[in-house]
FIGU-890679 format. One line per 8 residues: number of its first residue (from 1); for each residue x, y, z of N, C-alpha, C. Coordinates in Angstrom, 2 decimals. Example, Ala and Ser with C-alpha at 12.3 -4.5 7.8 and 13.67 -1.06 7.14 Angstrom:
BEGIN
1) 13.19/-5.69/7.80/12.30/-4.50/7.80/13.20/-3.30/7.80  12.85/-2.25/7.08/13.67/-1.06/7.14/12.90/0.03/7.87
This chain:
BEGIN
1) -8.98/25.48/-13.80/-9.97/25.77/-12.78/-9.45/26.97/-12.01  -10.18/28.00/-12.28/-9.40/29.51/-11.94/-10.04/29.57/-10.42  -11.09/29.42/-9.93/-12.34/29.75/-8.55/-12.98/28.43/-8.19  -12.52/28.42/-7.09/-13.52/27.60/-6.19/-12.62/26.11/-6.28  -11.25/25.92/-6.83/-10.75/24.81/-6.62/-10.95/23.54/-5.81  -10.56/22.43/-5.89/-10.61/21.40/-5.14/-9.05/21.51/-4.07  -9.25/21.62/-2.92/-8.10/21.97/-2.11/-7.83/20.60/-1.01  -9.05/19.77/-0.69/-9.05/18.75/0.17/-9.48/17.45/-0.41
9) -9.31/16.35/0.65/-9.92/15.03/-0.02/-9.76/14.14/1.66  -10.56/13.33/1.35/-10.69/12.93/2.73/-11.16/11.37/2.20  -10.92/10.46/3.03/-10.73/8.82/2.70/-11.10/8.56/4.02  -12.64/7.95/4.27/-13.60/7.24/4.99/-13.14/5.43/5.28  -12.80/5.25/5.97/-11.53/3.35/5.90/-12.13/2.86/7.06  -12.14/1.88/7.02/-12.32/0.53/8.03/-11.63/0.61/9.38  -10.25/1.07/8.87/-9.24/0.97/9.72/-7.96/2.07/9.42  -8.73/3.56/9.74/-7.38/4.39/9.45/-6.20/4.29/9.76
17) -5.56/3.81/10.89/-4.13/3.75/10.95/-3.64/2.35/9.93  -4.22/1.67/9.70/-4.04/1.05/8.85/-3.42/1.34/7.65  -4.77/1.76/7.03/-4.25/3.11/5.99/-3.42/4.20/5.84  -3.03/4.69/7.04/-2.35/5.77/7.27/-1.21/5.08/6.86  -0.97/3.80/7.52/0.62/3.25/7.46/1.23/2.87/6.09  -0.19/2.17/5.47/-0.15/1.95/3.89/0.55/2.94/3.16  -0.42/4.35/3.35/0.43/5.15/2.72/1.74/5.76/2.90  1.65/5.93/4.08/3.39/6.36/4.36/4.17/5.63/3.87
25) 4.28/4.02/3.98/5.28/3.45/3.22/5.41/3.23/1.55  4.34/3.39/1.47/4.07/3.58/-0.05/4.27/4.57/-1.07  4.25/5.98/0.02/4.70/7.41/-0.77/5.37/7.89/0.17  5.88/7.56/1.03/6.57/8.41/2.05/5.79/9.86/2.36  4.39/9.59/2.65/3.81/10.97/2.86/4.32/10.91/4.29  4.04/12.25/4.54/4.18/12.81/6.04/2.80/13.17/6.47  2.12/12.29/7.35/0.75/11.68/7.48/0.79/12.45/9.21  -0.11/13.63/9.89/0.38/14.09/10.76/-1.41/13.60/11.91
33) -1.20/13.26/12.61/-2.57/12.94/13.63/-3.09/14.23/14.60  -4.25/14.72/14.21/-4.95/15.83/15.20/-5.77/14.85/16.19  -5.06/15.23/17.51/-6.14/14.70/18.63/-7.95/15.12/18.68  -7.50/16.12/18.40/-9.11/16.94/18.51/-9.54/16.33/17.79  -9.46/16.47/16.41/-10.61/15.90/15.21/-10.55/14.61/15.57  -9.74/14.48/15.54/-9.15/12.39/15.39/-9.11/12.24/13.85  -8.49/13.04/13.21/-8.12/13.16/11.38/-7.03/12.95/11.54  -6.41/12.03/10.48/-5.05/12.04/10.12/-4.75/13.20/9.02
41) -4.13/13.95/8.43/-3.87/14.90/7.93/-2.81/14.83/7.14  -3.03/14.89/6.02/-1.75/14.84/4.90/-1.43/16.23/4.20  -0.39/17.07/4.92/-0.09/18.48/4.66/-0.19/18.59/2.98  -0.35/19.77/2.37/0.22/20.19/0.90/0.82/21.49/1.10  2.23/21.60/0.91/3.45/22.40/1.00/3.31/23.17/-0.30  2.42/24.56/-0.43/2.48/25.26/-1.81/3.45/25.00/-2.61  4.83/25.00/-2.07/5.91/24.97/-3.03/5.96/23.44/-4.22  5.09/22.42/-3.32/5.06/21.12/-3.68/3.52/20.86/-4.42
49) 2.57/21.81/-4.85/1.77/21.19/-4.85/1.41/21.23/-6.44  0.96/20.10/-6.95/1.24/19.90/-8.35/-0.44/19.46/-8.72  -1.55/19.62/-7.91/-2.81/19.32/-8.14/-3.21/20.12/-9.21  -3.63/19.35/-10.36/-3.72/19.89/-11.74/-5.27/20.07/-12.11  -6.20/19.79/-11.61/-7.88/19.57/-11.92/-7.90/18.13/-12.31  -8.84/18.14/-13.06/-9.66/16.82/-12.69/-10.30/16.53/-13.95  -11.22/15.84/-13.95/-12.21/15.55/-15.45/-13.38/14.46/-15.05  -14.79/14.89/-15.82/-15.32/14.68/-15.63/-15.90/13.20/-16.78
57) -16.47/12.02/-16.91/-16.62/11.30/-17.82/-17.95/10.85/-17.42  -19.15/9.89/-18.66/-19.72/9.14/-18.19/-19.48/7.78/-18.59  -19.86/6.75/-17.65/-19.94/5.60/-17.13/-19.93/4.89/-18.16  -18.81/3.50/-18.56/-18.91/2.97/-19.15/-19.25/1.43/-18.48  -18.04/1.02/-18.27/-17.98/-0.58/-17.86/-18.14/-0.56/-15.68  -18.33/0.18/-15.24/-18.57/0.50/-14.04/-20.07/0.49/-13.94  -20.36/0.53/-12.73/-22.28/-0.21/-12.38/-22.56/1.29/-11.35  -21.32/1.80/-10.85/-21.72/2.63/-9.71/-20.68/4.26/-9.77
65) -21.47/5.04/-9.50/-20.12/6.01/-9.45/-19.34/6.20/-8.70  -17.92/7.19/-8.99/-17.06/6.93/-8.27/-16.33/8.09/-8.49  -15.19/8.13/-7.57/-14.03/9.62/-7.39/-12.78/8.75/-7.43  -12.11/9.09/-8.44/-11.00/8.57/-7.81/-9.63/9.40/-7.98  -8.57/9.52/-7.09/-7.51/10.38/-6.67/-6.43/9.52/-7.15  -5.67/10.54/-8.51/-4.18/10.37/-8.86/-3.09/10.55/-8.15  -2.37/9.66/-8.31/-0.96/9.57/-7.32/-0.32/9.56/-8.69  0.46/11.02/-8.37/1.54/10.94/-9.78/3.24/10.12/-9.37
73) 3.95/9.07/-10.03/4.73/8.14/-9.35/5.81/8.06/-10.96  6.62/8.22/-10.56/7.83/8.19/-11.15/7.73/6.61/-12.56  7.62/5.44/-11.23/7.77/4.15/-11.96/6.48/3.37/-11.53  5.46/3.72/-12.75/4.46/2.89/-12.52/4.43/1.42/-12.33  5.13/0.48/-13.16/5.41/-0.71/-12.73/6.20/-1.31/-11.38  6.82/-0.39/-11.32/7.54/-0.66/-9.66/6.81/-0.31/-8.88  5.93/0.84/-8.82/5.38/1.44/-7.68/3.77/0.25/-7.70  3.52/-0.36/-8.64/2.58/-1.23/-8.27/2.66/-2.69/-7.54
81) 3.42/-3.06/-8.06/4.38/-4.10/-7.15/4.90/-3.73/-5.85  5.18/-2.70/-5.78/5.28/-2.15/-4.33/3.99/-2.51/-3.60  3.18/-1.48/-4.68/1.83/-1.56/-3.53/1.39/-3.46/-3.17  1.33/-3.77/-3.85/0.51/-5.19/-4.38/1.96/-5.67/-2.88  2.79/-5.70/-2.77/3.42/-6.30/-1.29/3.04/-5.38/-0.20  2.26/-4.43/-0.14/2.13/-3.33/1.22/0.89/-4.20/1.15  0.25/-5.12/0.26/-1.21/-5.05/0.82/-2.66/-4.35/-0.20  -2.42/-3.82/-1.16/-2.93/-3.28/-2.20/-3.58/-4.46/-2.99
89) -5.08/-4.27/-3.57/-5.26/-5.56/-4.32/-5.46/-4.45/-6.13  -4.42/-4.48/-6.97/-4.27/-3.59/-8.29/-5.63/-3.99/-9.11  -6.45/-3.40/-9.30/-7.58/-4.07/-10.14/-7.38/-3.52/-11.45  -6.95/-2.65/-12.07/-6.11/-2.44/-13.32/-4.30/-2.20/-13.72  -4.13/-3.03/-13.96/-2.29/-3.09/-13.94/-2.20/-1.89/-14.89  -1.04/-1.79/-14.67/-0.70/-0.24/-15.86/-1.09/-0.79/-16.99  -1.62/0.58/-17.70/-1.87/0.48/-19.14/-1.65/1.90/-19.62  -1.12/1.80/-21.12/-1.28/3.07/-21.58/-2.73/3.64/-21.68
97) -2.72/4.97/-21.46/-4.03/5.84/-21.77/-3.89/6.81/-23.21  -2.85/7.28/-23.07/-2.52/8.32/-24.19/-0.90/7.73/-24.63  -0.08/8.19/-25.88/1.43/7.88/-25.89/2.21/8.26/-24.23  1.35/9.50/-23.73/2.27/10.19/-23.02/2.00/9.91/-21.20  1.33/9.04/-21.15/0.83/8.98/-19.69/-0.12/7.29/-19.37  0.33/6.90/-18.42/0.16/5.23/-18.31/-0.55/5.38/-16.35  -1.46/4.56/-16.36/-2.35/4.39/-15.08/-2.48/3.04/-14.62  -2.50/3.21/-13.63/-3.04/1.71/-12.74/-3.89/2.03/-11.75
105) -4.93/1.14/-11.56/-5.63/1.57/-10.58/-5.59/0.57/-9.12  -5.87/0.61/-8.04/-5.72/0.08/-7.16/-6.15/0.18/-5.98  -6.82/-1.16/-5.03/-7.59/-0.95/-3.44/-6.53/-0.39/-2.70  -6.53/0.34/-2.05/-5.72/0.42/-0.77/-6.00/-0.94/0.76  -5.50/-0.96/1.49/-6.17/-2.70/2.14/-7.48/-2.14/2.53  -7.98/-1.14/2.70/-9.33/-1.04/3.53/-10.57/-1.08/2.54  -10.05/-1.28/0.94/-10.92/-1.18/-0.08/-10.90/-0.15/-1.17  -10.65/1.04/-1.17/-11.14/2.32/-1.49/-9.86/1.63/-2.85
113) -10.78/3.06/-3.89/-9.57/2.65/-5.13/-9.15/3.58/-5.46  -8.05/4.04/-5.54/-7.00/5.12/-6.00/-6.57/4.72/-7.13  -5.72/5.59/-7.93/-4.70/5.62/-9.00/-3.66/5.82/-9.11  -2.58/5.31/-10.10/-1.47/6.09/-10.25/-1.47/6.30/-11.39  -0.57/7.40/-11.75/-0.75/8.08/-13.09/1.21/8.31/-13.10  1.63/7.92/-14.25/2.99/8.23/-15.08/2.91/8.44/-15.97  3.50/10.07/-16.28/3.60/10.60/-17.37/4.58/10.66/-18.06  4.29/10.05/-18.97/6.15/10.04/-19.98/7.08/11.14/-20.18
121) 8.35/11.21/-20.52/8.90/12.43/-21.15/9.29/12.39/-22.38
């Protein structure tokens, strides 16, 4: 994706500090609060930023559409068990997708469903 990239993402919750806290302990993000907006803000440090594009599919076993945001994580099986004690309910445990890359998907506590993605070496 050469123009017009995806640069932001924003997560609508029940209970943002909630969430906010979820994630910090969960990725150790550095989660920063603007008074003005009242946004929590999760910096991306060029030197750090590894956002690769995206892909588009249609609908198989799903009723509704959806977006959902990869968390790339070292140890998919640990890092789900992590989540699943922060409070996370995993609605797909890891599985392989390809030889080279394994996903889980998962609520954060306020609902919303994210991913993680581990890529083999």
């Amino acid at each position: 994706m050469s123009s017009n990239p995806i640069v932001f993402w924003e997560l609508a919750s029940h209970n943002a500090e909630k969430s906010v806290e979820f994630f910090k302990k969960a990725f150790g993000w550095q989660i920063d609060y603007d008074k003005e907006t009242g946004i929590h803000y999760i910096p991306i440090l060029k030197e750090e930023n590894k956002f690769s594009g995206g892909g588009v599919f249609t609908l198989r076993r799903a009723k509704l559409p959806f977006l959902t945001l990869y968390i790339e994580v070292e140890d998919i099986d640990k890092t789900a068990k992590q989540l699943e004690q922060l409070g996370a309910f995993i609605v797909e445990p890891p599985i392989d997708i390809t030889p080279r890359s394994r996903i889980c998907l998962f609520n954060e506590p306020s609902g919303v469903t994210f991913a993680l993605i581990q890529r083999k070496k």
